[in-house]
C-alpha positions in Angstrom: 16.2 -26.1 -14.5 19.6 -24.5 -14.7 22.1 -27.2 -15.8 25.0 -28.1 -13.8 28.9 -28.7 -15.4 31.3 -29.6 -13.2 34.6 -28.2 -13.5 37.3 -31.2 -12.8 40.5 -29.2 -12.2 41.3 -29.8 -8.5 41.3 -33.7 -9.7 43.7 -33.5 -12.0 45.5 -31.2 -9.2 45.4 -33.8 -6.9 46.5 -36.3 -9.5 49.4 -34.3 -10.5 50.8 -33.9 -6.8 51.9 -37.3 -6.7 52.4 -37.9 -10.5 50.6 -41.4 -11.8 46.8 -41.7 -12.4 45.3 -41.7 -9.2 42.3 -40.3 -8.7 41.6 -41.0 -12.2 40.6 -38.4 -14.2 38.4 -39.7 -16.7 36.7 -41.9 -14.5 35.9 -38.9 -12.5 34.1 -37.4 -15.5 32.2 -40.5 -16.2 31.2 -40.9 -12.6 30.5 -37.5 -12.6 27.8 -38.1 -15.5 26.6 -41.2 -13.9 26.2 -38.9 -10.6 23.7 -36.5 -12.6 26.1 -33.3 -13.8 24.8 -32.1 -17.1 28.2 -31.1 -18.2 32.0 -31.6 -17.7 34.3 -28.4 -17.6 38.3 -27.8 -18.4 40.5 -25.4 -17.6 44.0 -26.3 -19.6 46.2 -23.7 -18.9 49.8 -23.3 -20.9 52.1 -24.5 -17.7 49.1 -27.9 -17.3 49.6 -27.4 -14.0 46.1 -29.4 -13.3 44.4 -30.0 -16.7 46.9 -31.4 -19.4 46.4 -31.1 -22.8 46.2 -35.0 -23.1 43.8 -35.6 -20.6 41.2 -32.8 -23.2 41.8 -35.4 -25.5 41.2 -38.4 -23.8 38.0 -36.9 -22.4 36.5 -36.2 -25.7 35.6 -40.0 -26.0 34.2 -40.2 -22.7 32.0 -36.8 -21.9 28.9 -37.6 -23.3 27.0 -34.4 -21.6 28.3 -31.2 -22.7 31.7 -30.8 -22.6 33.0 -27.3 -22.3 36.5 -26.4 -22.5 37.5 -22.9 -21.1 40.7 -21.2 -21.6 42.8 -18.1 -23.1 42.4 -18.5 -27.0 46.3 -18.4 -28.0 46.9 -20.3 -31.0 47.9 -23.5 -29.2 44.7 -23.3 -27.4 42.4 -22.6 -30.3 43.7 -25.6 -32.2 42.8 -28.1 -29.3 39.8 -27.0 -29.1 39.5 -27.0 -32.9 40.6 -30.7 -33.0 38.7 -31.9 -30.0 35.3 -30.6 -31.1 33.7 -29.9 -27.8 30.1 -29.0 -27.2 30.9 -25.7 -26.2 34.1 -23.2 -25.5 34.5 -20.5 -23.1 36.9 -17.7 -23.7 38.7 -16.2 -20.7 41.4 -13.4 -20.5 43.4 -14.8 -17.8 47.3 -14.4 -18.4 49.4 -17.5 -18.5 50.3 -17.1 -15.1 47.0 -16.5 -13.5 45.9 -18.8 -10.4 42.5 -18.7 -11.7 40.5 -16.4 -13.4 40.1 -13.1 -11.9 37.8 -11.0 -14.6 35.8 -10.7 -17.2 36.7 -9.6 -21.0 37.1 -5.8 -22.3 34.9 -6.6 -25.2 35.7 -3.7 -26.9 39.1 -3.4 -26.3 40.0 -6.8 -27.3 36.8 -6.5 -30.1 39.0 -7.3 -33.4 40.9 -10.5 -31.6 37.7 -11.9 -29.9 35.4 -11.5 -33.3 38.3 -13.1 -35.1 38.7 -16.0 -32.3 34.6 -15.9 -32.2 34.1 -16.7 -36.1 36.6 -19.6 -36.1 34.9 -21.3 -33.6 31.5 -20.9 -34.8 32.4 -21.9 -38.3 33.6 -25.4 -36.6 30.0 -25.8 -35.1 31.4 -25.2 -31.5 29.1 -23.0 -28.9 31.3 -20.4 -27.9 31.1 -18.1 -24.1 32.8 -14.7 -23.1 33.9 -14.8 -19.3 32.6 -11.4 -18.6 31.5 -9.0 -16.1 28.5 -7.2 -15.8 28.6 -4.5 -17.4 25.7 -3.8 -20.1 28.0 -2.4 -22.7 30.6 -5.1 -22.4 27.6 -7.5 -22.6 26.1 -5.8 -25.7 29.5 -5.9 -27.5 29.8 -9.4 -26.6 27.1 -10.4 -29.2 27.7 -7.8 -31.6 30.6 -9.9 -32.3 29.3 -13.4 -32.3 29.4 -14.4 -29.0 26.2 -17.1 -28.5 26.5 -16.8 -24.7 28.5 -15.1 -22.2 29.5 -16.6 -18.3 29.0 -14.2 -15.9 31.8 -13.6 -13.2 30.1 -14.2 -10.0 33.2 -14.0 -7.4 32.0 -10.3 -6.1 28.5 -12.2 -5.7 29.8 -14.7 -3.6 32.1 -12.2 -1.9 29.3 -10.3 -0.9 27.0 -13.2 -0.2 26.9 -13.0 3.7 27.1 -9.5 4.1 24.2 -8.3 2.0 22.6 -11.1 -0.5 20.1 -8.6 -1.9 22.8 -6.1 -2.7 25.5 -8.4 -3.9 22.8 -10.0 -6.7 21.8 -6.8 -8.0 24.3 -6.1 -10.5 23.7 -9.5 -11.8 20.0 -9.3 -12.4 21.0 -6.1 -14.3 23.2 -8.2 -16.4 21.2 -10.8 -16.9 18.2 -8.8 -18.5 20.8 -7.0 -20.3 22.1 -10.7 -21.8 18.3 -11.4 -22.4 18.3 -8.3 -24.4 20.8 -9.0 -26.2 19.2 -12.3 -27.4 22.5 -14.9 -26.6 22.2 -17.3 -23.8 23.7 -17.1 -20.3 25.9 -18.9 -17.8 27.8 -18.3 -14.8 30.8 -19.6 -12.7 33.2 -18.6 -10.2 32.8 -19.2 -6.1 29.8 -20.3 -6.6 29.0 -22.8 -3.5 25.9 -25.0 -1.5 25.3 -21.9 0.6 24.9 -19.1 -2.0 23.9 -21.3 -5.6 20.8 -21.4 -5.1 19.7 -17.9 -4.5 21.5 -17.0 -6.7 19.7 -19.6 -9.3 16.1 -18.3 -8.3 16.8 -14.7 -8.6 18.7 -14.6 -12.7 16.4 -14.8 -15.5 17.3 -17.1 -18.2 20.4 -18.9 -16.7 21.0 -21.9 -18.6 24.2 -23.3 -16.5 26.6 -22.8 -13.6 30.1 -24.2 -13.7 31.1 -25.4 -10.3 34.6 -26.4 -9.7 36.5 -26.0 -6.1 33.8 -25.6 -4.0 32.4 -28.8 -5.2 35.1 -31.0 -5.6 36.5 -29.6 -1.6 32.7 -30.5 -0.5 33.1 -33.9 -1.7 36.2 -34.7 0.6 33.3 -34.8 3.5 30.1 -35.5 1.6 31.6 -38.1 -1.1 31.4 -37.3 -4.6 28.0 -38.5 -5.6 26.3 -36.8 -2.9 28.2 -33.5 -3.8 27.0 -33.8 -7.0 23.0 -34.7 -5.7 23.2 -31.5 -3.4 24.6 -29.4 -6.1 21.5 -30.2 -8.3 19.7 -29.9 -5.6 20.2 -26.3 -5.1 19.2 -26.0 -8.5 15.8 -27.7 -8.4 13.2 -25.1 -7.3 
């Protein structure tokens, strides 16, 4: 079965409107766990506007699932994640300012920094991911330089969801065999949701893990956060 890592931004966004510690942010994880996610996800991002630097640290003795920690790899970044030692990294091209990530690496335009980036990781023992569209070549490049899996970008998928399912999945199934190919492992993330997860879970070959963040976290305002997390797998059991 597909694996399911929860992405806990919005809970630290929530925590942060109002300053203090409430909802609590590593409780969350651990409750998360408890709940049945396979995997907690971060997003730090430069400004912390959600996810702070400290709170990476602090969930490093908690997460005992995997723990994946995505971000742009500047230096600051690279030596959190060097410190903190997490199951697995995710590398992402969004900007500083970016609301949230918005597409997928040029793998061969950004080939020298990523194999560089790539190889620093690896040597540290740390599963590493490209965000990355679907493109083939993009793909192929991707583990040419040492990439062990790659996260597709599924927002056009879920875009497209209710207007054409068929349609909006094709590209994807392309990409998937293509990451199959290619021999390196494969995840996705991005707008993924109860209505269009698990379609999209039966129809790609070889999907090892969704990351699930606003969707989830805004159905568990009416569902309650265990639930969420019970429908989420769910979707995934088939």
């Amino acid at each position: 079965m597909t694996r399911l890592s929860v992405n806990i931004n919005k809970i630290a966004t929530l925590r942060n409107a109002r300053g203090g510690n409430i909802p609590d942010l590593v409780k969350a994880a651990v409750d998360i766990e408890r709940f049945g996610a396979e995997g907690i996800t971060v997003h730090p991002r430069p400004d912390e506007r959600h996810i702070r630097y400290s709170d990476v640290l602090a969930l490093k003795n908690v997460v005992t699932t995997e723990f994946n920690i995505e971000g742009y790899p500047s230096r600051q970044f690279i030596d959190m994640v060097l410190m903190v030692k997490p199951t697995q990294v995710t590398l992402v091209p969004d900007p500083p300012d970016a609301l949230t990530s918005n597409a997928g690496w040029d793998t061969h335009k950004n080939a020298d920094f990523l194999k560089d980036v790539l190889t620093e990781f690896r040597a540290a023992g740390i599963c590493t991911s490209l965000f990355i569209e679907t493109d083939a070549n993009m793909i192929q490049q991707a583990a040419k330089l040492g990439a062990d899996r790659v996260e597709l970008y599924t927002e056009p998928y879920a875009k497209n969801y209710s207007l054409d399912r068929d349609k909006a999945i094709k590209p994807f199934i392309g990409a998937a065999l293509a990451v199959n190919d290619a021999g390196i492992g494969l995840n996705a993330g991005h707008d993924l949701n109860l209505d269009n997860l698990r379609f999209f879970a039966k129809n790609i070959p070889g999907l090892l893990e969704v990351s699930i963040g606003h969707a989830l976290i805004s159905d568990a305002l009416y569902f309650g956060l265990e639930n969420t997390v019970q429908m989420y797998l769910e979707r995934l059991s088939f």
